[in-house]
N, C-alpha and C positions, 0 to 999 in steps of 0.2 A: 504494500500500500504506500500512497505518495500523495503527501500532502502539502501544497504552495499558491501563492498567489499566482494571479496568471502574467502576471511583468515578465516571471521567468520560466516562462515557455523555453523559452529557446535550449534551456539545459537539456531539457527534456525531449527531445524533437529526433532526437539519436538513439533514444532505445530500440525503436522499431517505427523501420520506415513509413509505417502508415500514421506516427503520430503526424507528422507534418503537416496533411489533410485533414486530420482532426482539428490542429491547433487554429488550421488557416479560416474552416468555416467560423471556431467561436468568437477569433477577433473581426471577423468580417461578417457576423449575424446581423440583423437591421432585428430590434425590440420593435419597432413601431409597426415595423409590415410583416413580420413572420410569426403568425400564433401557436399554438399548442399543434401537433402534428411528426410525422416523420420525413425526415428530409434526407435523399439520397446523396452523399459525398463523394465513394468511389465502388456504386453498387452494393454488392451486401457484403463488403471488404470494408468498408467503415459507411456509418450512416448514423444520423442526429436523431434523439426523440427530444421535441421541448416540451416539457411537462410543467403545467400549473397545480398547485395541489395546499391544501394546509397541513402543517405535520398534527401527527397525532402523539399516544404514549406508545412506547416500548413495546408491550405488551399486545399492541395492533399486529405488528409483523413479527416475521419470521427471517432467519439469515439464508443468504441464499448465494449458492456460489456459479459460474459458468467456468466452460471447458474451452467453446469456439473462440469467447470473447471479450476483448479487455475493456473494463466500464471505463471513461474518462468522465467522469461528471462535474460540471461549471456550475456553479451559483451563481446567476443572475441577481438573482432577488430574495431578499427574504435570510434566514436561519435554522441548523439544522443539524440535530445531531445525525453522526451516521457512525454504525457501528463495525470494528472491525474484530476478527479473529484470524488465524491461522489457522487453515482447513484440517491440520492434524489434530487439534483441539478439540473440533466439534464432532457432533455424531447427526449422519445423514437422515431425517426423517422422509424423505421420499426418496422414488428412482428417478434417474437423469432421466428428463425429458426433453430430447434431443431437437424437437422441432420449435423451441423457445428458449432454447439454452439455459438451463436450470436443472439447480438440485437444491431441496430445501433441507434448513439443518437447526438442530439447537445445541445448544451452547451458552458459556459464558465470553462475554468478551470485551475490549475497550468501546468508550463513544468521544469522539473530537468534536467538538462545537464548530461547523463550518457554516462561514459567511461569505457575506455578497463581496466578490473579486474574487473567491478562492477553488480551485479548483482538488479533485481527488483525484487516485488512479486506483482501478485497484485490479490485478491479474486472478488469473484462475484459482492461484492456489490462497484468495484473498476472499474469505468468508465475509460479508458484509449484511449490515440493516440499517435501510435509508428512511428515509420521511419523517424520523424521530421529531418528537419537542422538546426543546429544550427545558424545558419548565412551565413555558407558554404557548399556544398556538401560535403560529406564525404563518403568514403566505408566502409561498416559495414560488421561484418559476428560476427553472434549470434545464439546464441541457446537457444529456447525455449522450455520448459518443460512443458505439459501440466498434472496436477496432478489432479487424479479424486477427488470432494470433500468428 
C-alpha cells in the first residue's frame, strides 16, 4: 500500500508502466463536466470509476482484495478512512470471483484518514476497506483507477 499527495506522482509513475495513464487522466479530469460513471483510459488495461458516495461505519463493509488489478484511488473530495491489511493476515470469506475481480475477507487491520489531494495505491496482495467515517459522515467523490497488473 502507498500513500501520498498527488504533487508526487511522478515518483510513482515507474512502478509499472500503466501508472503513467492513470496519473495522466487524474490530473487532466474536468470536476465540472465529468460525473459519477466509468471512463475508458487504455481499454480494460487501466480505466476510471468516479464515484460519489457518503462514508458510513466500519462495520458497513467488508475487506476485499483483487488479483487482475491495482486500485489507485484519488480523493477528490471529501474524507475517509480506508483500511489496510496484508493478505496473509486475513482469512478469505468468499471464492475469487473472477469476472469482478474480488475476494472478500475479515480480519483485523490499520485505517489512515485520507483527504482531498491525496491519493492510495494499493496491489493485490493489499487487503483493503474503503468508504469508512471517520467519526463523521462525510461526502466523498473519488476516483479510482483500476490498473491491469
Amino acid at each position: 500500500m502507498i500513500i501520498d499527495k498527488l504533487e508526487s506522482f511522478e515518483i510513482y509513475k515507474k512502478i509499472n508502466r500503466r501508472f503513467s495513464h492513470a496519473f495522466d487522466f487524474i490530473l487532466n479530469y474536468e470536476r465540472s463536466r465529468m460525473g459519477e460513471g466509468k471512463y475508458e483510459i487504455d481499454g480494460s488495461k487501466v480505466f476510471a470509476l468516479v464515484q460519489e458516495y457518503h462514508t458510513q461505519s466500519s462495520d458497513k463493509f467488508v475487506w476485499e482484495a483483487h488479483r487482475k488489478y491495482i486500485d489507485l484511488q484519488y480523493m477528490l473530495e471529501g474524507t475517509e478512512d480506508m483500511g489496510y491489511a496484508h493478505i496473509s493476515s486475513m482469512k478469505p470469506i468468499s471464492d475469487y470471483i473472477d469476472t469482478d475481480d474480488y475476494i472478500l475477507f475479515k480480519g483485523d487491520g490499520m485505517y489512515i484518514k485520507v483527504r482531498e489531494g491525496f491519493f492510495t495505491i494499493f496491489f493485490p496482495h493489499d487487503c483493503h476497506k474503503v468508504r469508512v467515517s471517520t467519526g463523521s459522515i462525510s461526502k466523498v467523490k473519488k476516483i479510482v483507477v483500476k490498473i491491469l497488473v
